[in-house]
N, C-alpha and C positions, 0 to 999 in steps of 0.2 A: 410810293410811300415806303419808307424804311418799315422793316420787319418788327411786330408788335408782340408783345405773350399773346396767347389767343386768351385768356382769361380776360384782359382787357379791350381787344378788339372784342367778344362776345358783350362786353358790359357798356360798352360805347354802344353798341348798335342795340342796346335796350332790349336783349334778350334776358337775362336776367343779370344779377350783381356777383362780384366778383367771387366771392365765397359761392353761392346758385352755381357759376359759371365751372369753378373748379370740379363740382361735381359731376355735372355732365360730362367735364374730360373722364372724368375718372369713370365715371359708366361704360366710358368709350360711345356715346351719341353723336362726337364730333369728327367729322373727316373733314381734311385738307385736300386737294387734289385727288378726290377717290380713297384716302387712305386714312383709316380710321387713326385716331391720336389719343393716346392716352397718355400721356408725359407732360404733368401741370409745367415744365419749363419750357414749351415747347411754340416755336415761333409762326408768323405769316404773315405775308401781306396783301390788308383787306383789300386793296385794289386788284392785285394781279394774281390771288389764287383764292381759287373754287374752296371757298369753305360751306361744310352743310350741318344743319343741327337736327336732327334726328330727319334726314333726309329730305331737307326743305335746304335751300341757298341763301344763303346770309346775304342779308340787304343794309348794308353801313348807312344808307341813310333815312332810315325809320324817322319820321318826327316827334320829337320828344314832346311830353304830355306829363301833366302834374295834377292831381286831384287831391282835396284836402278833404274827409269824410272824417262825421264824426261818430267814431266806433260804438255802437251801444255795446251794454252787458252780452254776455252768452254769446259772442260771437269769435273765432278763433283770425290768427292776423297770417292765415296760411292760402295758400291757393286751394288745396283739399286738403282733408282731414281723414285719418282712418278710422275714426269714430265717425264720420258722420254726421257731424256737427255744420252748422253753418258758417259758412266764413266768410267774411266782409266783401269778397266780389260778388256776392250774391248779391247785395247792395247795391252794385253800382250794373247791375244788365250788363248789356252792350257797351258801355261807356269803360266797364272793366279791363276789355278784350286786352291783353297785351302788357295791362301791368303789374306790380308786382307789391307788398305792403314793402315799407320803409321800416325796420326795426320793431320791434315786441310790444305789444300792449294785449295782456293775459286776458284770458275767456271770462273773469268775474269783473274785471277793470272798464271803464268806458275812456271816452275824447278822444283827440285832435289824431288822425292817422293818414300820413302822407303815403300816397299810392304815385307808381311812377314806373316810364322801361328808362329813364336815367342812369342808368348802372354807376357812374361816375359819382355825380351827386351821392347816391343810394349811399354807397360806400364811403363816401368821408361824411355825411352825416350820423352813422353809424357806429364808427370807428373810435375807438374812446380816445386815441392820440390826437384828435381834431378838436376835443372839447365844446363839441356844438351841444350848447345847454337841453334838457327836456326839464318844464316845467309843470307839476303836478300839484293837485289840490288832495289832499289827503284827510279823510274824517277820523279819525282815532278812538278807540277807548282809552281815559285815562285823560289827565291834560301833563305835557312834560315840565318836566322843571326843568332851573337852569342848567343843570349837571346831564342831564338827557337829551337838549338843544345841542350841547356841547359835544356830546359823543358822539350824536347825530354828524354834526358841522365836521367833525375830526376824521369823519370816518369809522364804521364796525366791521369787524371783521366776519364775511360770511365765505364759508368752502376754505378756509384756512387763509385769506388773504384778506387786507382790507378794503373799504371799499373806498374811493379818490372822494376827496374835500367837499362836502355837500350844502348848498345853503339852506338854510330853518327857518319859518317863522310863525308864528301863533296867528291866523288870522280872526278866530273865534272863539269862547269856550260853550259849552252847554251844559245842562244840568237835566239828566234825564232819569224817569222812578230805576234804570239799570245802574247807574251811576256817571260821575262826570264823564264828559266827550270833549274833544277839541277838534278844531279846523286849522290843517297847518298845509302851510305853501314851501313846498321841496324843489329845489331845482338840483338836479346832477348831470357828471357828463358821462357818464357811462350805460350801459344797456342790459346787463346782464338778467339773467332769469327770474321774474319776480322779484326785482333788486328792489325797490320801496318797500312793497311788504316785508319780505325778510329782515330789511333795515329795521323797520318797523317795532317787529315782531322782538327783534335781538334786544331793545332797550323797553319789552315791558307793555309797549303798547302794540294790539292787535288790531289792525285797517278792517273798518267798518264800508267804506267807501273809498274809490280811487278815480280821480280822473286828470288825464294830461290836457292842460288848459295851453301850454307853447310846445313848439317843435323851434329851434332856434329863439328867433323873433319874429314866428309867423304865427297869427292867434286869430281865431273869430269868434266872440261873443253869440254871431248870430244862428251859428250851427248848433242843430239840437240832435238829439241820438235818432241816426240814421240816415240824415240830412248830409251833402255833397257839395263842391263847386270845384271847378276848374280851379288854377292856381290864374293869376294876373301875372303879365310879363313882368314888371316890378317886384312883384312877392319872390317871382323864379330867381330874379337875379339880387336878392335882399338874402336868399337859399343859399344861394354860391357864394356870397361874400361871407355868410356866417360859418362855411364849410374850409373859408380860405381858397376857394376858387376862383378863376379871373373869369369878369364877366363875359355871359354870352348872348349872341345873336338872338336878337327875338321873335327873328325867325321861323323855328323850328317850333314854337312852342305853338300847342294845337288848343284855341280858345272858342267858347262859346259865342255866337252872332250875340246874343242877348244876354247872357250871362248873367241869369238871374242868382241871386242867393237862394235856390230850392234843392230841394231832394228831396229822398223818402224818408217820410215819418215811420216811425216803430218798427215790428220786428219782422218785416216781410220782403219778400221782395220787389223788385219795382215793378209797374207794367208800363206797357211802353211810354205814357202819358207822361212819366216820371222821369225818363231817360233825357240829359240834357243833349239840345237838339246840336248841329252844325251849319254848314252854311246855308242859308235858304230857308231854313224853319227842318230840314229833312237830314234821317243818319250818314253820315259819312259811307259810303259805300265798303264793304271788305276787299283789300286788295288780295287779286288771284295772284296762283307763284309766278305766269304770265309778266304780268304789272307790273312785279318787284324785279323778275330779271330784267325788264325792259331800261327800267327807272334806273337800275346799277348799270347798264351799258351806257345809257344817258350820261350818268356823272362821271362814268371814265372815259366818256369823252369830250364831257365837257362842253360848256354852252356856245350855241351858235355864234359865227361871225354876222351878221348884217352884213348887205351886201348895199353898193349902188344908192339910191336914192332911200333905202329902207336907214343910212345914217345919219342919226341928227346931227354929229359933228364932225365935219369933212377934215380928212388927213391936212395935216399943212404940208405947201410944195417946199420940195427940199431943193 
């Protein structure tokens, strides 16, 4: 295989995503060949050199996994936190192990939070150049008029830039003894920090509640705050087409026997009863470093010939 950035080989084999990726070079956590690399332009290839990530060996072919969880409040979209806060792998146990969240959804914010070791996907859903929509329900003070739909729609300017073309629309208004509310449905393509509220906030009205109801055009009704499922090989590849990617093997995608719509309710973590099962009704086993070097000598060399009688379809005589 031709020489990759490692930034990309690391996002490929679902270690983390590309922006994650560049910072462990720059920690220096990554050796090539025994030799530690810190130079984010810096090449290899996954097949024929010893790459390690904090001294464990890179295994290219991880089976990619997609989980759709729906974020309650007070929960952070980080692996740890230095406050000590909880964050959404607590949610998901064991079923967590290995992924990583998909883009921002704030500690006061709830919905729809794709979790995934994708690194590829990860990154062009992310990326504001890709334009893959996030769609939000938004409660407001205030109800906007049409000159504030408008500013909305045009874009405000927040950190001194504006912010790309967002869609508006009034789903509700209310009428409460604090004074009027509205319910409005946002879609943008961009990610930036707090970007709805601020939006918000910039024309007047202050977000009482926030929740991301799409991720592209992937949505479940049925998920309630703290609730989980696997993604469906169709959703996975519904992901990639909205990201501008070409579809993939459905393969690799790692699904529930039973695949029920459940998870955990409220604000706890799960016990095992909760954790969505694998094949047989029982957890997937953890693979040893063992396992994974074995599995990568496997795939460089590639799958067995059949011999003799073991072929269902005999060479033709030449």
């Amino acid at each position: 295989m031709p020489a990759q950035r490692l930034q990309k080989i690391l996002s490929t084999a679902g270690v983390a995503s590309r922006r994650v990726a560049e910072t462990l070079i720059a920690e220096g956590r990554i050796r090539v060949n025994g030799e530690v690399v810190a130079e984010l332009g810096a090449k290899a290839d996954p097949d024929a050199d010893h790459i390690e990530v904090d001294g464990r060996r890179l295994h290219t072919a991880v089976p990619r996994r997609y989980v759709l969880l729906y974020k309650p409040v007070h929960y952070v979209t980080t692996r740890s936190d230095p406050q000590k806060r909880p964050t959404v792998l607590t949610l998901l146990g064991q079923m967590g192990q290995g992924l990583y969240p998909v883009g921002r959804l704030d500690f006061d914010s709830e919905g729809l939070l794709l979790l995934t070791n994708d690194g590829e996907l990860a990154d062009r859903l992310t990326h504001p150049r890709h334009e893959v929509p996030r769609t939000y329900e938004v409660r407001v003070f205030g109800v906007p008029s049409g000159e504030t739909l408008r500013r909305l729609t045009a874009g405000v300017p927040l950190d001194g830039r504006r912010t790309a073309p967002a869609r508006v629309r009034i789903i509700d208004t209310f009428e409460k003894s604090s004074g009027p509310q509205a319910l409005l449905e946002l879609v943008i393509h961009e990610g930036r920090n707090r970007q709805v509220r601020r939006m918000c906030q910039a024309v007047g009205m202050p977000v009482i509640t926030l929740a991301r109801t799409k991720i592209g055009s992937l949505s479940d009704k049925r998920l309630k705050p703290g609730m989980y499922r696997e993604l469906r090989p169709g959703e996975v590849q519904q992901l990639r087409t909205d990201a501008g990617l070409a579809a993939a093997s459905p393969t690799p995608v790692l699904r529930t026997s039973t695949a029920p719509t459940q998870g955990v309710r409220g604000g706890h973590a799960p016990t095992p009863t909760h954790i969505a099962r694998t094949r047989g009704g029982q957890p997937r086993p953890k693979k040893t470093l063992r396992d994974v070097v074995r599995e990568a000598a496997r795939a460089a060399r590639g799958p067995r010939k059949s011999a003799g009688p073991a072929r269902k379809r005999p060479r033709p005589k030449r």
